[in-house]
Every structure is written in structure tokens, then in C-alpha cells.
C-alpha positions as a LaTeX table, in Angstrom:
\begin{tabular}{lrrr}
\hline
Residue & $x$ (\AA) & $y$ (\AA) & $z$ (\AA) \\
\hline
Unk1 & 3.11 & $-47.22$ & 37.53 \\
Unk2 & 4.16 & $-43.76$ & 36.91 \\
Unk3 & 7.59 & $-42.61$ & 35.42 \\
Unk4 & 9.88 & $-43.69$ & 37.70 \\
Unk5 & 13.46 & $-42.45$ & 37.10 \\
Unk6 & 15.66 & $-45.47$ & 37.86 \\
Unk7 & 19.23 & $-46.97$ & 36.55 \\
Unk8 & 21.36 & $-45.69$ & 34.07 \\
Unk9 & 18.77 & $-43.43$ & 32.65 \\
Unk10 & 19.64 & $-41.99$ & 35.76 \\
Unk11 & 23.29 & $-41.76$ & 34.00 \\
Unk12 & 22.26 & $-40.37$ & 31.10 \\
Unk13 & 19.15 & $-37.52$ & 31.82 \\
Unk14 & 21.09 & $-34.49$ & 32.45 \\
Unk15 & 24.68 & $-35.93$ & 31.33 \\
Unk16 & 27.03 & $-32.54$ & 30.16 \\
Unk17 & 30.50 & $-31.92$ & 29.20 \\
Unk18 & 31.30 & $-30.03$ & 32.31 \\
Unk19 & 34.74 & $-29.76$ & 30.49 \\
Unk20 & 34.51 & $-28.52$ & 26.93 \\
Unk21 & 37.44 & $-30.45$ & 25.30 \\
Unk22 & 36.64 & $-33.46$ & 27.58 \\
Unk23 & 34.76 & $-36.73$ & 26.01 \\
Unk24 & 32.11 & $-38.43$ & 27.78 \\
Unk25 & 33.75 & $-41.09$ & 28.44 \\
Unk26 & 37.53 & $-42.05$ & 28.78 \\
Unk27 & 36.90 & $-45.58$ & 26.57 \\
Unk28 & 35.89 & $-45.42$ & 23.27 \\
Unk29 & 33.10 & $-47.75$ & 23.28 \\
Unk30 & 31.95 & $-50.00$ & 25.16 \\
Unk31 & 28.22 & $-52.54$ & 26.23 \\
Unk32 & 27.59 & $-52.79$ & 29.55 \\
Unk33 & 24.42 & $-54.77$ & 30.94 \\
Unk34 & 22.90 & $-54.14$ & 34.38 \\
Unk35 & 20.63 & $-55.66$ & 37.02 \\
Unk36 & 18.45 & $-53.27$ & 38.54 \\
Unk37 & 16.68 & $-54.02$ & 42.25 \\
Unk38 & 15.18 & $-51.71$ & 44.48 \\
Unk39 & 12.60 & $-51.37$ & 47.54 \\
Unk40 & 9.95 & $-48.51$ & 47.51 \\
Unk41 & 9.38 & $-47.25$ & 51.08 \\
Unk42 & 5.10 & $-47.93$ & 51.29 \\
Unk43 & 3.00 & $-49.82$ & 53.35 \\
Unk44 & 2.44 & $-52.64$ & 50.42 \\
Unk45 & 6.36 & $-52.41$ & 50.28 \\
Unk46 & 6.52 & $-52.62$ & 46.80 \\
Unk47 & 10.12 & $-53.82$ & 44.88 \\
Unk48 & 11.70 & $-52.51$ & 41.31 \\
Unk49 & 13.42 & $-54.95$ & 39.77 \\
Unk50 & 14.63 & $-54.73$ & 36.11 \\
Unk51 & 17.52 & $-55.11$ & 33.87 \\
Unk52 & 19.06 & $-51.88$ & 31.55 \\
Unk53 & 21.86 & $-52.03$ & 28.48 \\
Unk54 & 24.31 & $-49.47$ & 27.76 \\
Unk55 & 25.69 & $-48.55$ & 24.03 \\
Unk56 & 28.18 & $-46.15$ & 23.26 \\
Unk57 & 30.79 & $-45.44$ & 20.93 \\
Unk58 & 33.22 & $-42.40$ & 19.68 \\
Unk59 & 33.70 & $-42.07$ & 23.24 \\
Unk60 & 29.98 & $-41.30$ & 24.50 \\
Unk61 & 29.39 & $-38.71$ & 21.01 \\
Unk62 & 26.54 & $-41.93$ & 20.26 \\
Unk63 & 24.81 & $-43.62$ & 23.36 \\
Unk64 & 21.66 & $-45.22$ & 23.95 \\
Unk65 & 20.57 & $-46.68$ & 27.21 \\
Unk66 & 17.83 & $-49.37$ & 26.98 \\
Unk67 & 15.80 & $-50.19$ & 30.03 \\
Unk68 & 13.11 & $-52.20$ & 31.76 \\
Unk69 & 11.41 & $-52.23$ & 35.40 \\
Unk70 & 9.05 & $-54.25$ & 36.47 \\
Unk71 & 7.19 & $-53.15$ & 39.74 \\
Unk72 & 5.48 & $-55.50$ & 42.16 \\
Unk73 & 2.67 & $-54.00$ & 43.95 \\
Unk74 & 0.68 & $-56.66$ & 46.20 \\
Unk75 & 1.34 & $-59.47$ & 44.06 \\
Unk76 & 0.51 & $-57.27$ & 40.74 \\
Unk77 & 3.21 & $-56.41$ & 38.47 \\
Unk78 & 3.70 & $-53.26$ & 36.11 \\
Unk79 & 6.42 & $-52.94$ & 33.38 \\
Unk80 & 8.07 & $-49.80$ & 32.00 \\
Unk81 & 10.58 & $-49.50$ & 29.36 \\
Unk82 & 12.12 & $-46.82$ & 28.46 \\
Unk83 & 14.66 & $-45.63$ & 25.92 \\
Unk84 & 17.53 & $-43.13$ & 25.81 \\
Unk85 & 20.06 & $-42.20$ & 22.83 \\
Unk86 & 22.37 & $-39.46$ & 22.96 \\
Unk87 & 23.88 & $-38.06$ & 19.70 \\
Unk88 & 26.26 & $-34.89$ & 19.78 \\
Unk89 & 24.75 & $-32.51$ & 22.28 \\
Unk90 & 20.79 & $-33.62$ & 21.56 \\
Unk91 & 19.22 & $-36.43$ & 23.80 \\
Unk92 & 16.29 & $-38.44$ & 22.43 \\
Unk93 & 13.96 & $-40.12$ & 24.71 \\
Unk94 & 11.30 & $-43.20$ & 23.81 \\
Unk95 & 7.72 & $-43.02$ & 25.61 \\
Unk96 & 6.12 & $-46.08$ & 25.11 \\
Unk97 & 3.09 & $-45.48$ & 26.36 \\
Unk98 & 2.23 & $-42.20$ & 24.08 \\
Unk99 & 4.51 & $-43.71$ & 21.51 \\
Unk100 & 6.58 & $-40.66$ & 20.71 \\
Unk101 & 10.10 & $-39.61$ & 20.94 \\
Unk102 & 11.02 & $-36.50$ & 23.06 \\
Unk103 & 13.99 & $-34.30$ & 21.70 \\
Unk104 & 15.87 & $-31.87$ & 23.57 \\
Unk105 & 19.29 & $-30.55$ & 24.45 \\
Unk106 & 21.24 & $-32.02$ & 27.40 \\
Unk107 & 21.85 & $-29.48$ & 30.30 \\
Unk108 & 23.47 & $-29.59$ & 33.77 \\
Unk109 & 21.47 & $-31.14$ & 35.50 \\
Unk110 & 21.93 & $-29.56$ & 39.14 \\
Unk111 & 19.51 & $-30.70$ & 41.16 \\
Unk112 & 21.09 & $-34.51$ & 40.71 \\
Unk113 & 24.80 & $-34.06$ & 39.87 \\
Unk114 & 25.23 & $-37.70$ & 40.16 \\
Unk115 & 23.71 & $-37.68$ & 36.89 \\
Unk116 & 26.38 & $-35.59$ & 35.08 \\
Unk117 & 29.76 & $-36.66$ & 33.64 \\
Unk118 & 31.80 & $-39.29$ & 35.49 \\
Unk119 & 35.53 & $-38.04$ & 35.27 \\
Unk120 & 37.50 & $-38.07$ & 38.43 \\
Unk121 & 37.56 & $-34.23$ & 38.16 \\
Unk122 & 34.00 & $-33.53$ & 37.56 \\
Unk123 & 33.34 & $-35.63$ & 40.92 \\
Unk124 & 35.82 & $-33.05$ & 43.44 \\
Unk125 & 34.11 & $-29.90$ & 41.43 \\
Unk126 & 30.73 & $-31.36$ & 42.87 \\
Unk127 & 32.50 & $-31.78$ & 46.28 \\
Unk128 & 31.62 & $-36.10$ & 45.91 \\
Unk129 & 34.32 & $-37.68$ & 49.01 \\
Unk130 & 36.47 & $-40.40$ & 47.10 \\
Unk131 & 35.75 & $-43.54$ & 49.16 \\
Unk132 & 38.64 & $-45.31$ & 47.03 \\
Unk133 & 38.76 & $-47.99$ & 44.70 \\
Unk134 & 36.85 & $-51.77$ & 44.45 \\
Unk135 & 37.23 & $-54.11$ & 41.21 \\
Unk136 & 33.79 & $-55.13$ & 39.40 \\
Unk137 & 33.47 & $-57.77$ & 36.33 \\
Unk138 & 37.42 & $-57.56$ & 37.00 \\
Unk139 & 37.47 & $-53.63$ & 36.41 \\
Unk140 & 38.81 & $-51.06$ & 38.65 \\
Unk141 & 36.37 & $-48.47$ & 39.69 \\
Unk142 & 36.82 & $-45.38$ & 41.92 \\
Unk143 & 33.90 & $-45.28$ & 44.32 \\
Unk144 & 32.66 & $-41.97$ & 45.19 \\
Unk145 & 29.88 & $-40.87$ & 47.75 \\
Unk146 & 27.94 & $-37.64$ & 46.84 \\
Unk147 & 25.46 & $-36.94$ & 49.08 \\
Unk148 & 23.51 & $-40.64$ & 49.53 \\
Unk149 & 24.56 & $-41.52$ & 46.25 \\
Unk150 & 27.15 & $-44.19$ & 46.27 \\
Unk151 & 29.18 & $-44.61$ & 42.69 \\
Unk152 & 31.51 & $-46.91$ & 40.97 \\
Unk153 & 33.14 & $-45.51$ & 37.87 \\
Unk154 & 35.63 & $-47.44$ & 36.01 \\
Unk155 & 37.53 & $-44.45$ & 33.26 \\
Unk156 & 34.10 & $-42.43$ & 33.75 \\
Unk157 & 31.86 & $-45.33$ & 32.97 \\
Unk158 & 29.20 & $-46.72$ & 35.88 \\
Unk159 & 29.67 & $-50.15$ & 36.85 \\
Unk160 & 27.19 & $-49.65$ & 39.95 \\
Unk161 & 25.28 & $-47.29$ & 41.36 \\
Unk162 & 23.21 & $-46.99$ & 44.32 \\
Unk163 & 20.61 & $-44.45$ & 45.37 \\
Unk164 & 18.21 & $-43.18$ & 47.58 \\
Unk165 & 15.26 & $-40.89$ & 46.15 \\
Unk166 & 11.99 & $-40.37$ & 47.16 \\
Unk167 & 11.75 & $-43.32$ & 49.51 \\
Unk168 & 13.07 & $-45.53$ & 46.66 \\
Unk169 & 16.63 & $-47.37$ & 47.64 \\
Unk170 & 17.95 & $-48.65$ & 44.36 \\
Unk171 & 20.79 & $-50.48$ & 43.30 \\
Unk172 & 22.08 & $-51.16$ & 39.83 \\
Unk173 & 25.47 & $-53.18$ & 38.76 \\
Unk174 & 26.84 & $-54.39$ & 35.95 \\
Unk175 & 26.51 & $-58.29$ & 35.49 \\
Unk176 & 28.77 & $-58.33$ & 32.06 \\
Unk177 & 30.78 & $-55.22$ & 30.43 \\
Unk178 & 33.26 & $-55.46$ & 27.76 \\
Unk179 & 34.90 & $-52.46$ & 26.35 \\
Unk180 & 36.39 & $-50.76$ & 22.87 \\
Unk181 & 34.89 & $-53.51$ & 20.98 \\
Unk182 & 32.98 & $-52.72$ & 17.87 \\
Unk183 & 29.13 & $-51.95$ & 17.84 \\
Unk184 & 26.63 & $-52.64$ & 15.11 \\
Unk185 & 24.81 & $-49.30$ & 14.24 \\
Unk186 & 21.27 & $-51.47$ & 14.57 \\
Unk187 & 21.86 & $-51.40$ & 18.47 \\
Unk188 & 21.28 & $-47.55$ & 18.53 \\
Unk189 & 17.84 & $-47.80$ & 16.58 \\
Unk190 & 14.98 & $-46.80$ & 18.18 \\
Unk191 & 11.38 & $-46.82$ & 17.07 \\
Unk192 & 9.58 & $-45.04$ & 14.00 \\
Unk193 & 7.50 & $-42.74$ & 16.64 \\
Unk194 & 6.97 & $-39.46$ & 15.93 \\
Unk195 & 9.81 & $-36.69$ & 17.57 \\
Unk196 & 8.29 & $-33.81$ & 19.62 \\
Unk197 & 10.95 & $-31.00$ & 20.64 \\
Unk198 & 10.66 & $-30.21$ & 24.80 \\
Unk199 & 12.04 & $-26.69$ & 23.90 \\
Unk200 & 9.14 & $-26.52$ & 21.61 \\
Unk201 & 6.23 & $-28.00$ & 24.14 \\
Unk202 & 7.64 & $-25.55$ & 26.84 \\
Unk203 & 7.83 & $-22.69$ & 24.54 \\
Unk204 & 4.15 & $-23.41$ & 23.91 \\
Unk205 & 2.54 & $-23.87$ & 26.92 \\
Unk206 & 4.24 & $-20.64$ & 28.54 \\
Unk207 & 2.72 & $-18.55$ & 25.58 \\
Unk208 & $-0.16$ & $-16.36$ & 26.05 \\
Unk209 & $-3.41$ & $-16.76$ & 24.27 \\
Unk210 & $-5.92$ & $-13.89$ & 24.10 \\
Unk211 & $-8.75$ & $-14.41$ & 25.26 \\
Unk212 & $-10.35$ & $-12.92$ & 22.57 \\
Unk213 & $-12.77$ & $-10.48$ & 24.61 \\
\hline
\end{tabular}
């Protein structure tokens, strides 16, 4: 299975202050668990289904996002985990696979805005219609629409999410989600891998090497 970009890593890859006194979130911590199902558009018609976690405290300054798909391929299944943390303004991501840890610097992502902060401001700068508001787990969420995305954000925190990318529909919703409650520091551990820098990998493979004739 290759990386597939699904649930609240969505969230988190390419989350930015857009605002630069603004928190990431408007709650100061919070866990929120999610169910994640989706259908790939193929001729096997292959399904995603999965479960992610969400950490965060000091109002999104420390975040980690811990995920699992499984995908079902003609009866054979593939799992993929992946972790995300997010400290300060550096996001760390886990590759199981090559067991290592890429580091780099969060940036606006533009190509997916969904992906960026969720404050009711940050959604009418990206021109997202405001569809109102539904309750979820008992929490009132605004729902947004930008572009195919759908969105429910309850005080800038994503209780579901649904999207269409790539021929994947996906949807992901909380199933339990309590808020400023206090965290255990063990819960935003990840493993002893080794940390590569991205800035450093690109800066590397864009150099040029004499060819020494």
C-alpha cells in the first residue's frame, strides 16, 4: 500500500497560524478518537478503514496525531500507521517502514487549505460556504464546505471530516472526545528512530555534483 494521506493527518500536514497571535486551537487541550472509512474508486473496489487519536495541549503548541489504516484489496489486507507530533512551529513525522522520523517546519499548505487552521475566520479567508451548525458526541460544530471537502469544527477542532481525493471518498468522525482535561506527557512519545531534516534532504538532492571530468 503506498502512503496514503488519510484522516486527521490530513489535519495536521500543512497546519499554520494563518493569524500570528492566534492559537491553534480555541480549547486548551483536548483527546479526540476517530473512525476512519473510505472507498477507493478501482475495479477491485478496494475500502480504507482505520481508526486515528488526537493529543494536544497548550492550545495545539504540543500535538500528536496517531493513526492506522488498514486497506482491503481482493480479500488481502495492508496496514499503515503513521505518526504526527507538532511542537512550536516544527512538525515531526514517524515512517514505520524506514523507521525514521522526518523533521521539518510547518507551511501553508495551499494546494489543500482544508488542511490549515480551523478558526471560523481562517475558513471565509479561504472562501469555505458556512453550511451552519450540527451537534457531534454532544458538541456544536460549524460545518463548512470548501470545495468537496465537507468539515465539522467544534472551537477549531475536527469532529468529522469528509473528503474526496484522488478517487478516494473518505470519511472520518469522532466516536469519543473530551476536552481541557489533563494529558500525560507519555502520550506524545514517539519512537527512538533516527530524525532526518526535509529542509536538509531537499537541500541535498537539488545540489550539484561535479562530475569530475
Amino acid at each position: 500500500m503506498g502512503k496514503i494521506s488519510v484522516g486527521i493527518t490530513l489535519l495536521v500536514l500543512g497546519f499554520v497560524d494563518l493569524f500570528a497571535n492566534s492559537n491553534r486551537y480555541e480549547i486548551k487541550s483536548g483527546i479526540v478518537e476517530y473512525e476512519i472509512v473510505g472507498n477507493i474508486q478501482s475495479e477491485n473496489g478496494s475500502r480504507l478503514n482505520g481508526t486515528s487519536k488526537l493529543y494536544f495541549k497548550d492550545f495545539g503548541i504540543l500535538e500528536l496525531v496517531d493513526e492506522k489504516v488498514v486497506q482491503t484489496n481482493m480479500g488481502e489486507k495492508e496496514e499503515e500507521r503513521t505518526i504526527s507530533k507538532i511542537v512550536n512551529n516544527k512538525m515531526l513525522t514517524v515512517d514505520f517502514n524506514d523507521e525514521v522520523i522526518y523533521s521539518q517546519s510547518l507551511a501553508l499548505d495551499e494546494e489543500n487549505p482544508v488542511q490549515n487552521i480551523k478558526n471560523y475566520e481562517s475558513f471565509v479567508q479561504m472562501g469555505a460556504k458556512n453550511l451552519g451548525t450540527e451537534n457531534i458526541l454532544g458538541y456544536k460544530c460549524d460545518v463548512w464546505q470548501l470545495g468537496e471537502d465537507k468539515i465539522w469544527i467544534h472551537n477549531s477542532v475536527p469532529l468529522k471530516l469528509i473528503t474526496k481525493s484522488l478517487g478516494i471518498t473518505q470519511i472520518q468522525e469522532a466516536k469519543f472526545a473530551v476536552f481541557n482535561v489533563d494529558i500525560k506527557n507519555d502520550k506524545f512519545k514517539l519512537p527512538a528512530f533516527p530524525v532526518k531534516v526535509i529542509e536538509e534532504i531537499i537541500g541535498q538532492e537539488g545540489e550539484y555534483i561535479p562530475s569530475g571530468d
